[in-house]
N, CA and C atoms as an extended XYZ file, in Angstrom:
561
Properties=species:S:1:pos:R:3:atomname:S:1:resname:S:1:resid:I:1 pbc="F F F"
N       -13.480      -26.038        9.101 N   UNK     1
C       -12.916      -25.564        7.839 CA  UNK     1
C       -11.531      -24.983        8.079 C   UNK     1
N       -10.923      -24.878        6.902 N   UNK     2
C        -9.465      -24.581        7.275 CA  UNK     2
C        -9.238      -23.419        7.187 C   UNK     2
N        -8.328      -22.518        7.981 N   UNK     3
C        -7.923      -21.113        7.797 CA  UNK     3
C        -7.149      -21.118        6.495 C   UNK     3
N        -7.654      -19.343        5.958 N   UNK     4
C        -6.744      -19.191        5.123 CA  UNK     4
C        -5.672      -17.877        5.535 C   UNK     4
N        -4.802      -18.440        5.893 N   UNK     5
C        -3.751      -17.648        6.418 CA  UNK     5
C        -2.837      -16.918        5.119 C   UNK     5
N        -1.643      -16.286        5.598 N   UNK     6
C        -0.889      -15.023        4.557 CA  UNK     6
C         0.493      -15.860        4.663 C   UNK     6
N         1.056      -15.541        3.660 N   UNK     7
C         2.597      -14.788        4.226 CA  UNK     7
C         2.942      -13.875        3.841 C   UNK     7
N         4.928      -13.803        4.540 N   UNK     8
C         5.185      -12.618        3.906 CA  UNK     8
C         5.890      -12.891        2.437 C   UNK     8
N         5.243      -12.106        1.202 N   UNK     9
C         5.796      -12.504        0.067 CA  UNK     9
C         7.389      -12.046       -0.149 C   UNK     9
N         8.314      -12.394       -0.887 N   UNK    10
C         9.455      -12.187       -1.486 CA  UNK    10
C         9.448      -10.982       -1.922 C   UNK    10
N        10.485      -10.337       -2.016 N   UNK    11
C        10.635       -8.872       -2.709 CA  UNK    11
C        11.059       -9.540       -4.114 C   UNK    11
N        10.631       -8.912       -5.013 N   UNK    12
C        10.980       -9.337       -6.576 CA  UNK    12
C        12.191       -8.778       -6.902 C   UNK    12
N        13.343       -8.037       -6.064 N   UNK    13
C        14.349       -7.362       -6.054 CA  UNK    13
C        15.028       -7.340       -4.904 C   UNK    13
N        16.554       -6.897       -4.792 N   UNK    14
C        17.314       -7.167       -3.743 CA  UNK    14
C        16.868       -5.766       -3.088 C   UNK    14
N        17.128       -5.499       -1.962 N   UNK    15
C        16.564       -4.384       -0.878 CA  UNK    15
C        16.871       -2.852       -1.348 C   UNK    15
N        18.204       -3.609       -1.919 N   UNK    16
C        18.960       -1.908       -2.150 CA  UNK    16
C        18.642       -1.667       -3.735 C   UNK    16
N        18.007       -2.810       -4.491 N   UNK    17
C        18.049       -2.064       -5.972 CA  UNK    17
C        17.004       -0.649       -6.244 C   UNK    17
N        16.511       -0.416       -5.311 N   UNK    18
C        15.935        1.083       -5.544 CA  UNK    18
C        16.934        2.037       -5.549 C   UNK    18
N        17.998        2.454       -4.501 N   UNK    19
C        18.548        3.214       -4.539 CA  UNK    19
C        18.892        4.412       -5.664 C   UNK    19
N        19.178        5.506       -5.584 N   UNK    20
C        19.187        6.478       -4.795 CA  UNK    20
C        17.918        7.034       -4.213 C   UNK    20
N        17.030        6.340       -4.922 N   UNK    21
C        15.506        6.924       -4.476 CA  UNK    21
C        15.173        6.259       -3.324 C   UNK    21
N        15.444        5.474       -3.270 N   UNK    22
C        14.534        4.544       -1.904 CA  UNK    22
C        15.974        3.677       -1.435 C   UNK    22
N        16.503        3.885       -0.262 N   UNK    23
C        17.537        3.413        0.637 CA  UNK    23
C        16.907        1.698        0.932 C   UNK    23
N        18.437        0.874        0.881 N   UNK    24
C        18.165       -0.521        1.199 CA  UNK    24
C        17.559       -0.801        2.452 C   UNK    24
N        17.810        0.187        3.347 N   UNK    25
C        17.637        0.600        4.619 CA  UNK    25
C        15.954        0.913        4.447 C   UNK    25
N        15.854        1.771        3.963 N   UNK    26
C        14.202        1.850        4.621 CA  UNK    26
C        13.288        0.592        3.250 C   UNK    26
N        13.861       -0.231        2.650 N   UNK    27
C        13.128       -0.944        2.188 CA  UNK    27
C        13.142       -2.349        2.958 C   UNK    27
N        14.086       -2.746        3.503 N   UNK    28
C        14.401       -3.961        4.305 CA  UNK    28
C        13.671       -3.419        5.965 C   UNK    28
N        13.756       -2.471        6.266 N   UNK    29
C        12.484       -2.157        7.720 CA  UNK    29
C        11.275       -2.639        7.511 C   UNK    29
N        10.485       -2.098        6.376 N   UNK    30
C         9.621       -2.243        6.180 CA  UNK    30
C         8.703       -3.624        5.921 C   UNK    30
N         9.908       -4.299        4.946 N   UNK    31
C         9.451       -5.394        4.988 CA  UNK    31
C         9.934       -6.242        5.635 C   UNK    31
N        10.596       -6.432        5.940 N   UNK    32
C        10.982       -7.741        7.166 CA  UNK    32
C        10.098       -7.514        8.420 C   UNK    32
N        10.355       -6.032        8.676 N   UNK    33
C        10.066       -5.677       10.473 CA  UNK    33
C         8.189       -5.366       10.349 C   UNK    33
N         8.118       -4.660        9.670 N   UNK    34
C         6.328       -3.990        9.384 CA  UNK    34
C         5.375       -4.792        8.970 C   UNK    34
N         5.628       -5.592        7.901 N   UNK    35
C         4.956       -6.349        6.755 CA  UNK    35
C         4.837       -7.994        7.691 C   UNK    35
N         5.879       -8.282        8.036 N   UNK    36
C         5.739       -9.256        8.484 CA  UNK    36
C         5.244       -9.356        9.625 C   UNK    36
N         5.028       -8.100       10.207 N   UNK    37
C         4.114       -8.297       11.729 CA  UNK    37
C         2.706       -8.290       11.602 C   UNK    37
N         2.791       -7.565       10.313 N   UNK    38
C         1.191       -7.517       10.008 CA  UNK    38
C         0.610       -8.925        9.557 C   UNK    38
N         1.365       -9.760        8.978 N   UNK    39
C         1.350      -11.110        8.617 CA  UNK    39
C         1.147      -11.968       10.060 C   UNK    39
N         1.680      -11.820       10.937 N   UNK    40
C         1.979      -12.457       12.002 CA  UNK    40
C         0.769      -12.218       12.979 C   UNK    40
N         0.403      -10.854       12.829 N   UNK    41
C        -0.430      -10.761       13.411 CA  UNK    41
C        -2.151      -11.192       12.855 C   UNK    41
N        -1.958      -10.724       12.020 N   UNK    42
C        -3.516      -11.218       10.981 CA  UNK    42
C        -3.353      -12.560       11.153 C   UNK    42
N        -2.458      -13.528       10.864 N   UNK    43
C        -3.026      -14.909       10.728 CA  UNK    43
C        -2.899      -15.455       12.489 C   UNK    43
N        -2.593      -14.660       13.534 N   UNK    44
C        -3.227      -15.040       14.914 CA  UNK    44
C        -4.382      -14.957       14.937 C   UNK    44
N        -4.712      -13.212       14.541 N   UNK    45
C        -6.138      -12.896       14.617 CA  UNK    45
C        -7.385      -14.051       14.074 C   UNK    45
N        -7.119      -14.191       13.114 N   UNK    46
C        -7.424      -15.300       12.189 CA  UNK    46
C        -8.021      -16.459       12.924 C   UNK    46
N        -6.810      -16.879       13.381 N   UNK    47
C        -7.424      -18.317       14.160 CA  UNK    47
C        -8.245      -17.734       15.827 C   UNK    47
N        -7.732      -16.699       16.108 N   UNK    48
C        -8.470      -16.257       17.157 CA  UNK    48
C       -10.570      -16.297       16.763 C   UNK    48
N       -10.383      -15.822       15.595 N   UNK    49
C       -11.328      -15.802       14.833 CA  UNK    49
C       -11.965      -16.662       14.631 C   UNK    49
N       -11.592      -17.735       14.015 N   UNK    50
C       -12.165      -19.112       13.741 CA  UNK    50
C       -12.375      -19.646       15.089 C   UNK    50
N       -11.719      -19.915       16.497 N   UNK    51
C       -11.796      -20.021       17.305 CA  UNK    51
C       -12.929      -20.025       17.911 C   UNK    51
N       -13.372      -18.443       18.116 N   UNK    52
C       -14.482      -17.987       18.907 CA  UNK    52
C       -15.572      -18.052       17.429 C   UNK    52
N       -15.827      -18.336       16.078 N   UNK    53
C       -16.836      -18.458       15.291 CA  UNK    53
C       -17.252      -19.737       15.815 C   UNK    53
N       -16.497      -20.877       15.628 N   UNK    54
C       -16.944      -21.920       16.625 CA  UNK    54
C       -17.491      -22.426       17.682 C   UNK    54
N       -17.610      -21.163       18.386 N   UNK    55
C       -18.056      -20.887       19.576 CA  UNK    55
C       -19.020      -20.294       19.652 C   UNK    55
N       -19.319      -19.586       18.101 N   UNK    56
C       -20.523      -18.889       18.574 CA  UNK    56
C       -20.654      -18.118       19.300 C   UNK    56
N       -18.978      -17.131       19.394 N   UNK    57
C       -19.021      -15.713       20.441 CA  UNK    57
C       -19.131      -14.943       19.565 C   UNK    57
N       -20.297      -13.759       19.038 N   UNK    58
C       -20.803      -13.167       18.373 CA  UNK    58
C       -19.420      -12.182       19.003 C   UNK    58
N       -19.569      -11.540       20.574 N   UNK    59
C       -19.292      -10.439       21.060 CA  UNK    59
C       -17.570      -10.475       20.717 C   UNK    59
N       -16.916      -11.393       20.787 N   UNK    60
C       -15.664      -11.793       20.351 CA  UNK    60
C       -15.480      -11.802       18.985 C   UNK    60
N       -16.225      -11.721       18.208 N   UNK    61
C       -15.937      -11.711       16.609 CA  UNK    61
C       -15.835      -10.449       16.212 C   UNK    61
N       -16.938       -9.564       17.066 N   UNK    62
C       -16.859       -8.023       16.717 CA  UNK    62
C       -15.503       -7.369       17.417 C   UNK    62
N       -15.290       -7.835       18.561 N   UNK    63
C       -13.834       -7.194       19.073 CA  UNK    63
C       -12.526       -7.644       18.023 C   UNK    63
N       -12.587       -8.604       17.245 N   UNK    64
C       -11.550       -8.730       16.615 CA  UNK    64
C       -11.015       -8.378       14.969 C   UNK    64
N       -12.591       -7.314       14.507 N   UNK    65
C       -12.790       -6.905       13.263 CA  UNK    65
C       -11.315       -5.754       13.020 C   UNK    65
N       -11.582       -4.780       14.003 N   UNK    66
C       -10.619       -3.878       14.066 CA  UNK    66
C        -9.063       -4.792       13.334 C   UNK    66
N        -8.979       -6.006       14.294 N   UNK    67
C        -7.381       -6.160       14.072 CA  UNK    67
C        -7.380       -6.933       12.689 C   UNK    67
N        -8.185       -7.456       12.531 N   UNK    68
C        -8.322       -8.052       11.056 CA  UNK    68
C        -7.923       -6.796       10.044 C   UNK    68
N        -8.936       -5.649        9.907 N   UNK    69
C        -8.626       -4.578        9.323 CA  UNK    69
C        -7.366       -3.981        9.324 C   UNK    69
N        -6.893       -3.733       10.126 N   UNK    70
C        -5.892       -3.566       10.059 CA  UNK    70
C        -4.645       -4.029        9.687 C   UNK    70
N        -4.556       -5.313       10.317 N   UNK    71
C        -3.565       -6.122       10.394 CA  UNK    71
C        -3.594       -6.946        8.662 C   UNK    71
N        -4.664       -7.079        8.112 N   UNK    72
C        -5.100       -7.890        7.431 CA  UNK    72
C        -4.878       -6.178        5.915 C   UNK    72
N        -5.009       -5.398        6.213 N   UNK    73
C        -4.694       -4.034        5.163 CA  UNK    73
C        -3.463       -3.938        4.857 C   UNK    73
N        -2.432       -3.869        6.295 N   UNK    74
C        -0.821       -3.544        6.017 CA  UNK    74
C        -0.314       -4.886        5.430 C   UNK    74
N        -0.905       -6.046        5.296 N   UNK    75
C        -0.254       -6.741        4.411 CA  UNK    75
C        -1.307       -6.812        2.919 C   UNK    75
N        -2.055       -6.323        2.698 N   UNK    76
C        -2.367       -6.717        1.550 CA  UNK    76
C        -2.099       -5.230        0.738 C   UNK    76
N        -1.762       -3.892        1.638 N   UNK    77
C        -1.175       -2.725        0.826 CA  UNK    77
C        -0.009       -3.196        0.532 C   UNK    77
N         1.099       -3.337        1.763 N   UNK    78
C         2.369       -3.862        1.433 CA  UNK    78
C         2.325       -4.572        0.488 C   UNK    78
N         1.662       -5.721        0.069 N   UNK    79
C         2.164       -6.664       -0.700 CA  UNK    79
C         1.679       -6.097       -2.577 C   UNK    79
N         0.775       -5.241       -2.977 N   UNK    80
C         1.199       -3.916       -3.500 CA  UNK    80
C         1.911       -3.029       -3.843 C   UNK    80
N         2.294       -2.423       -2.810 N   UNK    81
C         3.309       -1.621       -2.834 CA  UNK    81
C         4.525       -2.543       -3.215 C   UNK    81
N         4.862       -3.767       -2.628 N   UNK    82
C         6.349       -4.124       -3.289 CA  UNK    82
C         6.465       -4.554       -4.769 C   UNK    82
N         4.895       -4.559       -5.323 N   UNK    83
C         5.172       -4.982       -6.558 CA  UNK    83
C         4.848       -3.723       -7.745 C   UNK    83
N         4.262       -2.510       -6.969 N   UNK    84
C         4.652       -1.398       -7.695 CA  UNK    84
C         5.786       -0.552       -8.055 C   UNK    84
N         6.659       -1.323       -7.130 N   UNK    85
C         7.983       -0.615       -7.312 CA  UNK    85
C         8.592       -1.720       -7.983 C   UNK    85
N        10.213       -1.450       -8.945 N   UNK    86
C        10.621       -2.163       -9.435 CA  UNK    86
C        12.153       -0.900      -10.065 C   UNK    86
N        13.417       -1.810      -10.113 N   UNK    87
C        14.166       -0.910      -10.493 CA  UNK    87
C        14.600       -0.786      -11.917 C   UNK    87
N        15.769        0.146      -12.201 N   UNK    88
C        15.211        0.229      -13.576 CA  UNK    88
C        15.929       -1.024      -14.948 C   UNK    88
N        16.421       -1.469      -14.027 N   UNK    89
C        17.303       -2.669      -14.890 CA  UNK    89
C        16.129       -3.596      -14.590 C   UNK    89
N        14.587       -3.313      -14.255 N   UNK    90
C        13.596       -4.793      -14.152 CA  UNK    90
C        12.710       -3.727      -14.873 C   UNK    90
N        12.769       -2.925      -15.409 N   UNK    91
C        11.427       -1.750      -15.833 CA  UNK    91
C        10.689       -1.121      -15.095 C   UNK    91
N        11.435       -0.827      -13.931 N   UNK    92
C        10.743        0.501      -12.988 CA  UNK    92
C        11.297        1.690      -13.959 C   UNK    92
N        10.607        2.560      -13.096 N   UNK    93
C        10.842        4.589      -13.502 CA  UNK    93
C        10.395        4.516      -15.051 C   UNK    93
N        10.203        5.472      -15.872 N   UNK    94
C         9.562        5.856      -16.825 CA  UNK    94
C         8.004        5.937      -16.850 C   UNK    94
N         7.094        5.887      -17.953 N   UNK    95
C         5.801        6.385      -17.612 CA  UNK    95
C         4.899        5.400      -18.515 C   UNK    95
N         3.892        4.715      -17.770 N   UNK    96
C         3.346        3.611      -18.048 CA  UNK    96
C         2.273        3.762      -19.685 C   UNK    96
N         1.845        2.800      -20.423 N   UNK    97
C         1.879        2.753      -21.653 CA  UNK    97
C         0.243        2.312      -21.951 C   UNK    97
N         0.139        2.332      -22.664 N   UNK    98
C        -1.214        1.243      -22.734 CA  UNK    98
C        -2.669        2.181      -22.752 C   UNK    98
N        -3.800        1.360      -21.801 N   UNK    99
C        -4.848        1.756      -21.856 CA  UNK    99
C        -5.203        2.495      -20.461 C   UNK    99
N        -3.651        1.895      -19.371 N   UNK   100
C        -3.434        2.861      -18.505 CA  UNK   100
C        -2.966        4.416      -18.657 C   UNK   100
N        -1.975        4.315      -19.441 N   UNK   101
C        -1.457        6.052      -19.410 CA  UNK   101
C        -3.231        6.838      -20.427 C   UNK   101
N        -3.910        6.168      -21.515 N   UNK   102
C        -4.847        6.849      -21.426 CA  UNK   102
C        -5.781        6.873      -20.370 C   UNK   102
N        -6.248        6.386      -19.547 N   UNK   103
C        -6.476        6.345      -18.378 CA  UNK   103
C        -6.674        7.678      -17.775 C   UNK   103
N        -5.007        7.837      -17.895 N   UNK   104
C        -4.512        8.875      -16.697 CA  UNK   104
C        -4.258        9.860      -17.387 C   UNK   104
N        -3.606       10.225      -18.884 N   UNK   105
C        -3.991       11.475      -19.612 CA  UNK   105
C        -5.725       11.913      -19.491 C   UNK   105
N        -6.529       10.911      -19.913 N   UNK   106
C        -7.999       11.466      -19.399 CA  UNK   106
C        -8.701       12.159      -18.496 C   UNK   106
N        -8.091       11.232      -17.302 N   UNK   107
C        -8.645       11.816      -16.079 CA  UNK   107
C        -7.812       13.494      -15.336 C   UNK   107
N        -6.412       13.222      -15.569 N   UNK   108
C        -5.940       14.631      -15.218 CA  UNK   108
C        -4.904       14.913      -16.237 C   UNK   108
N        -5.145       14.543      -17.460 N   UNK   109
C        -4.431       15.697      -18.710 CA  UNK   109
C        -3.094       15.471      -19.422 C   UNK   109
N        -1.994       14.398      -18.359 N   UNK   110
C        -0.854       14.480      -18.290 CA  UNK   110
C        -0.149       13.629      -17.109 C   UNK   110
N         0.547       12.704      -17.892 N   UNK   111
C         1.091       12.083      -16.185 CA  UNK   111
C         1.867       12.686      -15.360 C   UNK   111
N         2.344       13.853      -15.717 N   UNK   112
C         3.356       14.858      -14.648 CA  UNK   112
C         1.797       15.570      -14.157 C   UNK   112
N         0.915       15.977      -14.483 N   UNK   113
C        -0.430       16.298      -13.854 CA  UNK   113
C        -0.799       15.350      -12.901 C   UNK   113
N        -0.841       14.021      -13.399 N   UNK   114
C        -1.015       12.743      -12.533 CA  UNK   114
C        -0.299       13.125      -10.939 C   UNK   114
N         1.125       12.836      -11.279 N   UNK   115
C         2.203       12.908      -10.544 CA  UNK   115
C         1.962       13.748       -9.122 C   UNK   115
N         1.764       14.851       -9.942 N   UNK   116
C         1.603       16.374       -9.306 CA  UNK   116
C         0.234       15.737       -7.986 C   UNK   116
N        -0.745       15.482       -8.871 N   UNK   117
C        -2.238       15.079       -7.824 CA  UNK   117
C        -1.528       14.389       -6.896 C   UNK   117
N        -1.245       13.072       -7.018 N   UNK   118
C        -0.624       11.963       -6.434 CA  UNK   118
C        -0.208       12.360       -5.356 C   UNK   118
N         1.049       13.109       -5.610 N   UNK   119
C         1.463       13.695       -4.384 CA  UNK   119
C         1.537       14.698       -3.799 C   UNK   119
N         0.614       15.899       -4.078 N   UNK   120
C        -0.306       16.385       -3.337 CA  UNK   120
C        -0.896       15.736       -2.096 C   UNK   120
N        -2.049       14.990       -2.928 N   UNK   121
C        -2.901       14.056       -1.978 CA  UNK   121
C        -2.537       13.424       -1.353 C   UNK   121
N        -1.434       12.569       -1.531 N   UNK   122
C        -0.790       12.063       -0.551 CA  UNK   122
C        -0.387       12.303        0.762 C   UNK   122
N         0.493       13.951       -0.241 N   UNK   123
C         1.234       14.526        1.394 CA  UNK   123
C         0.475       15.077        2.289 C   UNK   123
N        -0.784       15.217        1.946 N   UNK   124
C        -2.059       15.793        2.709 CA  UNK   124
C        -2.378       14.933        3.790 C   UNK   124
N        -2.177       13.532        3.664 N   UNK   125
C        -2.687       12.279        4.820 CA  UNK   125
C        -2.220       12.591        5.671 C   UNK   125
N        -2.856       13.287        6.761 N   UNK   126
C        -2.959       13.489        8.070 CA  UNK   126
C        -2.429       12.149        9.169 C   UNK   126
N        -1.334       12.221        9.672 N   UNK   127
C        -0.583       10.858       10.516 CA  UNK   127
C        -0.110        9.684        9.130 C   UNK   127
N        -0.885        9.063        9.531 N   UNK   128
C         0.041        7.753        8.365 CA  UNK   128
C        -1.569        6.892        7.658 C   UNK   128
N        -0.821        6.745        6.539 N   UNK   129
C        -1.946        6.291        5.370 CA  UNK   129
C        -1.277        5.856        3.954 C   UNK   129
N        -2.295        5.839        2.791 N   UNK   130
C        -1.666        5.560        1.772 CA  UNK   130
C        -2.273        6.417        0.601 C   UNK   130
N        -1.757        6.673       -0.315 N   UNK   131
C        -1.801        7.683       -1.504 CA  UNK   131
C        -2.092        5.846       -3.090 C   UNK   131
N        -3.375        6.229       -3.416 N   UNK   132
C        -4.089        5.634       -4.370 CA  UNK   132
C        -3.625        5.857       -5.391 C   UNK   132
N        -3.619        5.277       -6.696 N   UNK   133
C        -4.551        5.437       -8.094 CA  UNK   133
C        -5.279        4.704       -7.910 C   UNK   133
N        -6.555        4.599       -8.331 N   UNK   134
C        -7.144        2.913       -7.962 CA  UNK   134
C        -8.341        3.351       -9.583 C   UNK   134
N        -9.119        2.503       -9.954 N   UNK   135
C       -10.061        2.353      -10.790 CA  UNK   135
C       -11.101        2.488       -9.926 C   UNK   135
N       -12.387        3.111      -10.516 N   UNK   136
C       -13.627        3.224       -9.407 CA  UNK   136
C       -14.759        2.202      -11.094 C   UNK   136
N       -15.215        0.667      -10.525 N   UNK   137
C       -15.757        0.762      -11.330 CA  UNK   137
C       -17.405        1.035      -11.766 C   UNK   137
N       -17.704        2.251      -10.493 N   UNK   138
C       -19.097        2.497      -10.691 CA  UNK   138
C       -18.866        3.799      -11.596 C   UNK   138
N       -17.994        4.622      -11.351 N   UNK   139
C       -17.751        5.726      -12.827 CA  UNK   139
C       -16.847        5.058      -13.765 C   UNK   139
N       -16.052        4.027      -14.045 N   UNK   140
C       -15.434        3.662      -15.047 CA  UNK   140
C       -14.048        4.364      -15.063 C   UNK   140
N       -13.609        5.114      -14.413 N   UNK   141
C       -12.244        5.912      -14.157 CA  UNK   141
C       -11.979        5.910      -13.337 C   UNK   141
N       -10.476        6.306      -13.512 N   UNK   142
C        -9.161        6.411      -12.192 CA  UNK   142
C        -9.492        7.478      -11.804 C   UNK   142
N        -8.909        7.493      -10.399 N   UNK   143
C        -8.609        8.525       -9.669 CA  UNK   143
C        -7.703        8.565       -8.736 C   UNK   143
N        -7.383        9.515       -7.828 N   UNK   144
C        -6.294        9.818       -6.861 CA  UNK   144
C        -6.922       10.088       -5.358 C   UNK   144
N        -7.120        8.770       -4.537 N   UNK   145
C        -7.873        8.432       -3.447 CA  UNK   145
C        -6.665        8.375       -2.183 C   UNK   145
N        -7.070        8.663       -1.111 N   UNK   146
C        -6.519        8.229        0.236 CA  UNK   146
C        -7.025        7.486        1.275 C   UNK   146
N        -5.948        6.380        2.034 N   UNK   147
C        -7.130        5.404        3.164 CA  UNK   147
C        -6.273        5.681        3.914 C   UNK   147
N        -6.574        6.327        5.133 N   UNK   148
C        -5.810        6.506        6.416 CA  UNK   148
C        -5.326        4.686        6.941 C   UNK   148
N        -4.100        5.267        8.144 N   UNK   149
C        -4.162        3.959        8.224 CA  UNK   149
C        -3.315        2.715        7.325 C   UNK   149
N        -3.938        1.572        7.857 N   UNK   150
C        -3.790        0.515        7.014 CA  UNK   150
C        -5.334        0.111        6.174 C   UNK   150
N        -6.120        0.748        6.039 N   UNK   151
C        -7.084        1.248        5.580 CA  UNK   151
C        -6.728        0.258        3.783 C   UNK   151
N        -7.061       -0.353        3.203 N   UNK   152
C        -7.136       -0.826        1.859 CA  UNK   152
C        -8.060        0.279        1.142 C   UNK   152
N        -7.179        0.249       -0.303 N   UNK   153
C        -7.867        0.708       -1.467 CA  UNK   153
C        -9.347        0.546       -1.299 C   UNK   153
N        -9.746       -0.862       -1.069 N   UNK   154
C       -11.126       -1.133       -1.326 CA  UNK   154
C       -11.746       -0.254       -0.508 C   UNK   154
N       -11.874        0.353        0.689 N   UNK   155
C       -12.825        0.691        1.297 CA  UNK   155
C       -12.861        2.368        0.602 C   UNK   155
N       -12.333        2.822       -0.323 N   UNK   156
C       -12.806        4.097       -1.031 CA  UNK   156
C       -13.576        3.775       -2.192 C   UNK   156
N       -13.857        2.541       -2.570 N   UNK   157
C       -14.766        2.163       -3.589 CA  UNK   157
C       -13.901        2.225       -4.304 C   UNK   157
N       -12.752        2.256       -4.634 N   UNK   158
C       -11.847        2.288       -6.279 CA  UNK   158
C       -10.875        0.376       -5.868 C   UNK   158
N       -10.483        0.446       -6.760 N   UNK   159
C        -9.788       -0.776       -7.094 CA  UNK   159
C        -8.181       -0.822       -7.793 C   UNK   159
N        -7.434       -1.135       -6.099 N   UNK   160
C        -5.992       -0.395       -6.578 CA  UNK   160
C        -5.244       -0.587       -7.801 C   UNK   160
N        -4.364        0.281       -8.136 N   UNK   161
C        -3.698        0.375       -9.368 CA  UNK   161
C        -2.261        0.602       -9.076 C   UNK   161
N        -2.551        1.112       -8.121 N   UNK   162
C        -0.726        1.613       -7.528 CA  UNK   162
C        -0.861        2.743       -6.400 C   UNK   162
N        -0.190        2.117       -5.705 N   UNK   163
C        -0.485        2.837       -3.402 CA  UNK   163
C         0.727        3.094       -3.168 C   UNK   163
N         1.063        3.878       -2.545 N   UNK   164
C         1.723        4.421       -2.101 CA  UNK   164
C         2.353        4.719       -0.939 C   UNK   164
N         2.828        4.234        0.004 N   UNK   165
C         3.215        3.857        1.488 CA  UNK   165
C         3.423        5.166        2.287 C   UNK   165
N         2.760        6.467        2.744 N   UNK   166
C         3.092        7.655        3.381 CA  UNK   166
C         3.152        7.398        5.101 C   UNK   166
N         3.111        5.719        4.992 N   UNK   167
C         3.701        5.953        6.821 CA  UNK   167
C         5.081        6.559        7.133 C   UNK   167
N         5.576        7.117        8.304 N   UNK   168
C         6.681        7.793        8.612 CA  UNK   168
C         7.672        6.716        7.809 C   UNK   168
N         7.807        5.136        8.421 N   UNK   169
C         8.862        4.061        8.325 CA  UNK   169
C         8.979        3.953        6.961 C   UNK   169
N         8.406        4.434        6.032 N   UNK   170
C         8.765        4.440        4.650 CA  UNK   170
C         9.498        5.222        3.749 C   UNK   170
N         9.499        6.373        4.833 N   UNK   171
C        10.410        7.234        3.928 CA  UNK   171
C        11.516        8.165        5.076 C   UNK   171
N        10.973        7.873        6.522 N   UNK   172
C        11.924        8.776        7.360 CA  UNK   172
C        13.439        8.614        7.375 C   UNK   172
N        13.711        7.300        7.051 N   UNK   173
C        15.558        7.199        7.610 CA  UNK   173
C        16.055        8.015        6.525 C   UNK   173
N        15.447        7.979        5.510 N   UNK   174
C        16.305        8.843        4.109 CA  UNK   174
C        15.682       10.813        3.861 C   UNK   174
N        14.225       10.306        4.197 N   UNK   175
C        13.697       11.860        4.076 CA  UNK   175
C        13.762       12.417        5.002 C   UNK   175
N        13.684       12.014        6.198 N   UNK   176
C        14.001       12.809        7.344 CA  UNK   176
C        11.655       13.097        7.791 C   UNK   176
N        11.399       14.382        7.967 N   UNK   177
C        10.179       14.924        7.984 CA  UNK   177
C         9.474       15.471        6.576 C   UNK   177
N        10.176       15.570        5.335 N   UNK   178
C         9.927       16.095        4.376 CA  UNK   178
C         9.191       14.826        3.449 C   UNK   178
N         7.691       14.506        3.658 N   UNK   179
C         7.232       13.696        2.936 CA  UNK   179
C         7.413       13.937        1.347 C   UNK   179
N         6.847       15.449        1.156 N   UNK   180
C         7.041       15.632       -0.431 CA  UNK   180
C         8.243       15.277       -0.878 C   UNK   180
N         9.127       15.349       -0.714 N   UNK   181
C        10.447       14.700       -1.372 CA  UNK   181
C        10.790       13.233       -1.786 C   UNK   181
N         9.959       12.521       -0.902 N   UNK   182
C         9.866       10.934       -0.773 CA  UNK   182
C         8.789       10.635       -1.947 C   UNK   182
N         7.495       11.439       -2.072 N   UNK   183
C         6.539       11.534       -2.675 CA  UNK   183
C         7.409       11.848       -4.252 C   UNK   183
N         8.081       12.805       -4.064 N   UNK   184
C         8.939       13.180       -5.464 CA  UNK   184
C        10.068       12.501       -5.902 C   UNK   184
N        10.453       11.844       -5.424 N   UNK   185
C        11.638       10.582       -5.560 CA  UNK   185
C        11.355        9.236       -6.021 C   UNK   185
N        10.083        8.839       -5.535 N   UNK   186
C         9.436        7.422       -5.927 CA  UNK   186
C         9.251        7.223       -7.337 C   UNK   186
N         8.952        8.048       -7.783 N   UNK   187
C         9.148        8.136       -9.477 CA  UNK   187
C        10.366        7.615       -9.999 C   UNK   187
């Protein structure tokens, strides 16, 4: 059977149209250098995978779960994350409409309440991880979840809505050590 391998997707915007909030610089690291290794690497793993399933190496399938997870998370957060952002000449920044913003007035009152959780929780991720909204649909509501890591939405039981990138390479060349600021700028 045939692998189903990744790539790395297109940015829907040029590197620098975030600016002043997000530097062309730490958006072009990320994805060229980060995103695409994770790509590179998951679809080795991959065939490493298919490889030894063929083979019927049980003990080789379990050694290679880890890199799947991983490798196989930082591109499917990344590829997320580049489509949660957007600048404001494409309809990024302002505050979302619909059956989402009730959503999120419901669950915490106010989207500057939202905001506030968000990045809180975020800046709380201990080493590097990602900051959630995701839908949980065994309670029927959003919430404000964290997956260490390259860790996916899915494994907190919610179903992403919009993630948030709190590895260092996402916000250090411009924030320096001060995550909350990066956390407060993405808006």
């Amino acid at each position: 059977r045939a692998i189903a391998t990744v790539t790395l997707p297109d940015l829907p915007y040029d590197f620098g149209a975030l600016e002043p909030s997000i530097s062309g610089q730490i958006m072009e690291i990320p994805h060229q250098k980060h995103h695409r290794t994770y790509v590179n690497n998951y679809n080795a793993t991959l065939e490493q995978y298919a490889e030894a399933e063929s083979k019927g190496d049980h003990a080789k399938l379990l050694t290679l779960l880890p890199a799947l997870k991983f490798n196989g998370g930082g591109h499917v957060n990344h590829s997320i994350f580049w489509t949660n952002l957007a600048p404001k000449n494409q309809g990024g920044g302002g505050e979302p409409e619909g059956e989402l913003r009730k959503a999120i007035d419901q669950e915490f009152g106010s989207f500057e309440n939202f905001k506030k959780t968000m990045a809180t929780k975020s800046a709380a991720v201990q080493g590097s991880g990602w900051g959630w909204l995701g839908y949980s649909p065994e309670t029927k509501r959003v919430g404000v979840v964290t997956s260490p890591n390259q860790d996916p939405c899915s494994t907190t039981g919610y179903v992403p809505l919009l993630g948030i990138d709190v590895w260092e390479h996402a916000y250090y060349l411009q924030y320096k050590n001060v995550r909350p600021d990066y956390l407060n700028a993405i808006w």
